[in-house]
C-alpha positions as CSV (number, residue, x, y, z in Angstrom):
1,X,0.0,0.0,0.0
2,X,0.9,3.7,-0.7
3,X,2.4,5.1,2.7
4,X,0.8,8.3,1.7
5,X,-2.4,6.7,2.1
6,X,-4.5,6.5,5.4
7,X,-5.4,2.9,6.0
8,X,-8.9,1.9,6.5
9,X,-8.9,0.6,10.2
10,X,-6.7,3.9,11.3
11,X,-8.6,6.9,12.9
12,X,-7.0,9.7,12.3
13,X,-7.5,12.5,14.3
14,X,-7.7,15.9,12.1
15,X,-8.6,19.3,12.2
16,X,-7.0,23.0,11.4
17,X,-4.8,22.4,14.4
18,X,-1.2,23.7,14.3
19,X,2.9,22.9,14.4
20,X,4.3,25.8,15.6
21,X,7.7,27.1,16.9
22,X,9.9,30.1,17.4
23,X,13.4,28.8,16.0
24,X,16.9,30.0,15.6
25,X,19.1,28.3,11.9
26,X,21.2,26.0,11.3
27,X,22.4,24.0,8.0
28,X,19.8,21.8,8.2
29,X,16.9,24.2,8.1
30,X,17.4,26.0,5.0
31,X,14.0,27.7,4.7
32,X,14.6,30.2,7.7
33,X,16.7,32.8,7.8
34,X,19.8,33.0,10.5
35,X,18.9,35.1,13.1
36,X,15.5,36.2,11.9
37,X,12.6,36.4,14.9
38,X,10.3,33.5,12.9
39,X,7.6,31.6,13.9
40,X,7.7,28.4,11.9
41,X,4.4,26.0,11.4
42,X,4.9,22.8,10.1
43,X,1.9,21.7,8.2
44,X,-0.2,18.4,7.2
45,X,-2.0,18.3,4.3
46,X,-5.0,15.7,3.4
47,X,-7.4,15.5,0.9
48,X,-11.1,14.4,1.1
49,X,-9.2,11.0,0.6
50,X,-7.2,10.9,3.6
51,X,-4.3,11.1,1.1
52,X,-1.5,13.7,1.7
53,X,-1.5,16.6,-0.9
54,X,2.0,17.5,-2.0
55,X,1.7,20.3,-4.8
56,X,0.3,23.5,-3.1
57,X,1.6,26.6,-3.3
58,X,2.0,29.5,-0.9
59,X,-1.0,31.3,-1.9
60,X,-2.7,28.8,-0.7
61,X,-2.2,29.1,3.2
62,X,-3.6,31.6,5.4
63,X,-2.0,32.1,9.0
64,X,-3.9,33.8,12.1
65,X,-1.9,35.0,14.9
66,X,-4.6,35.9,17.6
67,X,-7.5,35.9,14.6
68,X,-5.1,38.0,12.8
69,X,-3.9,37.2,9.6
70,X,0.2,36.9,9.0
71,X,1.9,37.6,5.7
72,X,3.6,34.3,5.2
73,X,6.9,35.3,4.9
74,X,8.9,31.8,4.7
75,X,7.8,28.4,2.5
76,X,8.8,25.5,1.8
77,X,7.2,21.8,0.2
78,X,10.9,20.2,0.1
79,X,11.9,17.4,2.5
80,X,12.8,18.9,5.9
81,X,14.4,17.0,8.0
82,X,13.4,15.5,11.3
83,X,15.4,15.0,14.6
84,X,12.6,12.0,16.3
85,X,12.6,9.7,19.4
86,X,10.3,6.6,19.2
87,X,9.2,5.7,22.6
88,X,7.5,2.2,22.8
89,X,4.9,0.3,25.2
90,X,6.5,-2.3,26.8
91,X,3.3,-3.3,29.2
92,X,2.6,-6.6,30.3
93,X,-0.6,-7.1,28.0
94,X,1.8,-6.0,25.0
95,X,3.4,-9.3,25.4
96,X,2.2,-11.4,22.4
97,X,2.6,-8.3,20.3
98,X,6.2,-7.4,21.1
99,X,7.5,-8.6,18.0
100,X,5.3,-7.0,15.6
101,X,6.3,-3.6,17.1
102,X,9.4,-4.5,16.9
103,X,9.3,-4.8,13.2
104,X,6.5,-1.5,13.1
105,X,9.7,0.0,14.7
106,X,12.1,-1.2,11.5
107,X,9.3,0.0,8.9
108,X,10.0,3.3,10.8
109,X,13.7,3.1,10.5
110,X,13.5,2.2,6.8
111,X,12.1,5.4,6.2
112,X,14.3,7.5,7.7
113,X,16.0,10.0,5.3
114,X,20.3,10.4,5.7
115,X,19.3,13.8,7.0
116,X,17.3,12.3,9.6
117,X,18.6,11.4,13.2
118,X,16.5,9.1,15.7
119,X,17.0,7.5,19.0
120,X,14.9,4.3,20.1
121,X,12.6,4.3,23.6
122,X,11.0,1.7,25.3
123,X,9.2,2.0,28.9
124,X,7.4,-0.8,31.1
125,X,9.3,-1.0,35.2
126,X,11.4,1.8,33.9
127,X,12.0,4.1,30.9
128,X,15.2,4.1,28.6
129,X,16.2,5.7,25.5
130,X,19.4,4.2,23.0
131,X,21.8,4.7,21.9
132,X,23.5,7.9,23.9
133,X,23.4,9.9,20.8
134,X,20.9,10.4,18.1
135,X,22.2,8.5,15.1
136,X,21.1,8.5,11.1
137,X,22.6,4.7,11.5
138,X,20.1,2.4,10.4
139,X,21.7,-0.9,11.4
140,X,22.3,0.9,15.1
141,X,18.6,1.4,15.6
142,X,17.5,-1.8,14.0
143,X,19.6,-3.5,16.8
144,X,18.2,-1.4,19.7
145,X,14.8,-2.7,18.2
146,X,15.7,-6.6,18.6
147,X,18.1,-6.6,21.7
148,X,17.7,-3.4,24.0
149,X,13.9,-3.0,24.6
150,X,12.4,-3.5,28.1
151,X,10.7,-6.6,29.5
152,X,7.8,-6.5,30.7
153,X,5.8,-4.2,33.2
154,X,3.1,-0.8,33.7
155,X,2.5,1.5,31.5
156,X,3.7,5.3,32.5
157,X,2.9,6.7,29.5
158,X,3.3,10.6,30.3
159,X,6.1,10.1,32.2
160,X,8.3,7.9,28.5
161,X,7.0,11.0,26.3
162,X,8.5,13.6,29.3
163,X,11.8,11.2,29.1
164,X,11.3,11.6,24.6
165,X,11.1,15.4,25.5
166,X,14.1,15.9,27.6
167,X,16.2,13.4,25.0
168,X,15.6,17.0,22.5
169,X,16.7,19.3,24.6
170,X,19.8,19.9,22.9
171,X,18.8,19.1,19.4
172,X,17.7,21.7,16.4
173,X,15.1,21.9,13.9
174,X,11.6,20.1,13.9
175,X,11.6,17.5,16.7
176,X,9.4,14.9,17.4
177,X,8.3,12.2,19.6
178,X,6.6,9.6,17.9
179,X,4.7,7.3,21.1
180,X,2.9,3.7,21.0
181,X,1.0,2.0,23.4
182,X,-2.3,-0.2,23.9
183,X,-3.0,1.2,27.1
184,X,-3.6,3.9,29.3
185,X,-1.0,5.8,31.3
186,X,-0.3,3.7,35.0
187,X,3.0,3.9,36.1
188,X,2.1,2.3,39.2
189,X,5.1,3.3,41.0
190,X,3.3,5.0,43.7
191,X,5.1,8.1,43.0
192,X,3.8,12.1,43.7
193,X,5.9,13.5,40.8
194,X,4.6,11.3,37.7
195,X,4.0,13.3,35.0
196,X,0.3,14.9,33.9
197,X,-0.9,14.7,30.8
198,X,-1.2,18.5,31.4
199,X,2.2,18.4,32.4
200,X,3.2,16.7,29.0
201,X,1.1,18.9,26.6
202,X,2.2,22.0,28.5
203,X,5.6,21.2,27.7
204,X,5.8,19.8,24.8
205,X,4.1,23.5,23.8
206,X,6.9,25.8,25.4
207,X,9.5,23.3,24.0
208,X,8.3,23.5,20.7
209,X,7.8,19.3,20.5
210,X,5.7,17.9,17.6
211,X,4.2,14.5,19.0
212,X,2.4,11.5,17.0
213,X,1.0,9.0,18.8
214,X,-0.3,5.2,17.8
215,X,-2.8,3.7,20.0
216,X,-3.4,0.0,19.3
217,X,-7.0,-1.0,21.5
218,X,-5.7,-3.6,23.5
219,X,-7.9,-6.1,26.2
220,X,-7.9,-6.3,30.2
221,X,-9.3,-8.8,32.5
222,X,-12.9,-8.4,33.1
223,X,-14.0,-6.1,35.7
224,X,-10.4,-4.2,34.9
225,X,-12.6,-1.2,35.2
226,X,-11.8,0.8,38.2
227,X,-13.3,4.3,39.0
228,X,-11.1,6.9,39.4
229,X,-8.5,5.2,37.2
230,X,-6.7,6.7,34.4
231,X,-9.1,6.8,31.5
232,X,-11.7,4.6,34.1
233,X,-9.2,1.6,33.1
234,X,-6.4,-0.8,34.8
235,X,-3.3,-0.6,32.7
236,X,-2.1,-2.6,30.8
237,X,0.1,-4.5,33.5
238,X,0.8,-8.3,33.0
239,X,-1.8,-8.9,30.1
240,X,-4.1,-11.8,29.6
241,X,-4.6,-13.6,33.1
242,X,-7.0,-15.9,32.2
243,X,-11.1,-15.5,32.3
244,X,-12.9,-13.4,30.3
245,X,-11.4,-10.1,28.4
246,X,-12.8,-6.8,27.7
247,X,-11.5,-4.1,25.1
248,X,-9.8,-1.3,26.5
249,X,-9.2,1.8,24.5
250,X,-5.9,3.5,24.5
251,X,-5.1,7.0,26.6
252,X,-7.7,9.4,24.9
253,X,-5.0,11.9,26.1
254,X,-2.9,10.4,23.0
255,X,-5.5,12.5,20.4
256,X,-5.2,15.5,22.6
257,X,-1.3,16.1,23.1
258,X,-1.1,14.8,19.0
259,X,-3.4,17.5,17.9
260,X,-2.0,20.1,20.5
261,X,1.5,19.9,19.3
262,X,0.6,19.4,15.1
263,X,1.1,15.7,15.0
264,X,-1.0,13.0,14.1
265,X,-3.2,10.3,16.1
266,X,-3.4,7.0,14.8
267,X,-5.8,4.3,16.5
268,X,-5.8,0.8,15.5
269,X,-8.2,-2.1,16.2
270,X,-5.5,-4.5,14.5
271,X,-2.1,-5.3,14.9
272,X,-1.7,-6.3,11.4
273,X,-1.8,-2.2,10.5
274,X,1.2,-2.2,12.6
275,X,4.0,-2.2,10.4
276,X,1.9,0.2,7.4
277,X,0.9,3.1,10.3
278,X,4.8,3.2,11.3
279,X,5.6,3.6,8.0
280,X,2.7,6.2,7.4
281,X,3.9,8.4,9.9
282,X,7.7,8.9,8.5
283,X,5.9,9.4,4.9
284,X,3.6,12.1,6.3
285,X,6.4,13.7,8.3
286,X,8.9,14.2,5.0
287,X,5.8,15.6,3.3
288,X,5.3,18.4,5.6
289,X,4.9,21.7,4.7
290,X,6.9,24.5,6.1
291,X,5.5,28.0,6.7
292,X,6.4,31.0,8.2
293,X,5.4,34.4,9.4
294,X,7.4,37.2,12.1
295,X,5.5,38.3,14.7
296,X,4.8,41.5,15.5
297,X,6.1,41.5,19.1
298,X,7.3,38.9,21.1
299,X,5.2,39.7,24.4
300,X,6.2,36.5,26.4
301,X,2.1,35.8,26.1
302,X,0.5,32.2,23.8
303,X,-0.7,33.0,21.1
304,X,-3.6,31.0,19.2
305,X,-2.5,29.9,15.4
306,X,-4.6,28.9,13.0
307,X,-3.7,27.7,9.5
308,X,-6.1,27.8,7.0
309,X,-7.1,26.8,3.5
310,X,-8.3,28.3,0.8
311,X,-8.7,25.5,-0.7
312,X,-12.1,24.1,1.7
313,X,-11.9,20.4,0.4
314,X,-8.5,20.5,2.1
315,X,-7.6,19.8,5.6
316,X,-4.7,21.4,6.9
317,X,-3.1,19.8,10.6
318,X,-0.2,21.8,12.4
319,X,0.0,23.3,16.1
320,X,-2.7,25.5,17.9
321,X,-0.3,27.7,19.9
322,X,3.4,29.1,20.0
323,X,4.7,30.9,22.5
324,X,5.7,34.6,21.6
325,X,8.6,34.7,24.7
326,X,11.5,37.0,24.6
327,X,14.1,34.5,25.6
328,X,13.1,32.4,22.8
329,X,14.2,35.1,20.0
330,X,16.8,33.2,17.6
331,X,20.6,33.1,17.4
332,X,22.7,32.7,14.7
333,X,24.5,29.3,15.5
């Protein structure tokens, strides 16, 4: 199958939402300027299709600062590249499944671009990201894929993407964390200072962190359903136990940080779509478009973005917010 092309059991979430971020230049970001005060979106495009749309032209986005529109004043449909950590669910009830994410994790890999650089998560009784340095060595991450990834245990969910976030501290250009799980966040560690999915999404936000996220509906022991759990579920701690099963959807929080931060949710009923969503999401991420407008004062305040169409068949994804801070203005590297 294309990769450009959303798969039928996928639900992709969509909308005008925005990716956003106030960046300084290096080499590898040719479209904006060195040292100029830009705010650059990086954009999804889909037809009434699903499929992406490659071909459009300037003239055919509109961007609204605060409901005000922005004279786009930086564009590019070329390949950008992408600096990405994949953080994978190593839960109990993802045991059977292990090895099919495993090779969802190679499709990934295979895509990857020589301008590309990735490091390789997995999180269950603890969280850990390979190798020390983010690599464009295929054969490296194909081997963290089949020997490094954790055994099994919980699922703390906001607390691996906070651990994705801090692993691009340091790194330029568009970032991303690209998360999988079948469950919902339970870290079960009996810890006060696990991470929020408010505390995720309001980071990921100041940081400037593009997230996609893959949620694969997995199953829990009957009468798994606890109030005042996250998402009203158990986690997805030691799997099939025997007895009757019941589906459990993944986090809803995954839709909400993905269309927050101008990435894409992807929810899947079967673990045969696996391998093709991986590779879906490194197609749609080298087909981004990059805009960009300078804002007319940096008053340290969020500011709502919306990127628009005029093309009303269209739909147009990237990040709902940026943050117009002072400290954030650009440097020439």
């Amino acid at each position: 199958m294309n990769g450009a092309a959303f798969l039928p059991r996928i639900i992709l979430q969509t909308g005008c939402i925005a990716a956003a971020l106030v960046i300084g230049v290096s080499a590898r970001q040719a479209p904006f300027k060195s040292g100029a005060r830009t705010v650059a979106l990086y954009a999804t495009v889909t037809g009434p299709d699903g499929r992406l749309v490659p071909d459009l032209k300037r003239d055919d986005f509109e961007i609204y600062d605060n409901g005000k529109l922005q004279p786009v004043t930086v564009f590019a449909n070329d390949v950008q590249p992408i600096t990405i950590v994949v953080m994978l669910d190593r839960s109990g009830s993802m045991r059977a499944n292990n090895r099919l994410v495993e090779a969802a994790g190679e499709a990934f890999v295979e895509r990857l671009l020589p301008a590309d650089k990735a490091r390789i998560g997995s999180f269950a009784a603890r969280i850990q990201v390979d190798p020390r340095d983010f690599t464009s060595d295929k054969d490296e991450l194909v081997h963290i894929l089949r020997t490094e990834l954790q055994p099994d245990g919980p699922t703390p969910l906001w607390n691996a993407l906070n651990v994705g976030m801090t692993s691009l501290l340091r790194q330029e250009g568009r970032r991303v964390v690209l998360v999988f799980t079948d469950g919902v966040d339970m870290p079960m560690n009996f810890s006060t200072h696990n991470v929020s999915l408010h505390d995720a999404m309001k980071r990921a936000q100041e940081e400037d962190v593009m997230v996609y996220a893959i949620g694969l509906e997995g199953h829990v022991p009957y009468g798994g359903r606890r109030a005042g759990m996250a998402g009203g579920h158990m986690g997805g701690f030691g799997g099939r136990q025997g007895g009757s099963m019941i589906a459990q959807k993944p986090d809803e929080g995954l839709a909400k940080i993905a269309m927050e931060t101008g990435g894409g949710y992807f929810e899947l009923t079967n673990t045969g779509d696996l391998s093709s969503t991986f590779a879906t999401v490194a197609d749609e991420l080298h087909r981004q478009y990059a805009l960009g407008f300078t804002p007319e004062k940096l008053d340290g305040k969020s500011h709502k973005l919306e990127l628009r169409l005029k093309r009303p068949e269209l739909v147009a994804r990237a990040r709902k917010s940026y943050v117009a801070s002072i400290d954030r203005e650009p440097t020439t590297p």
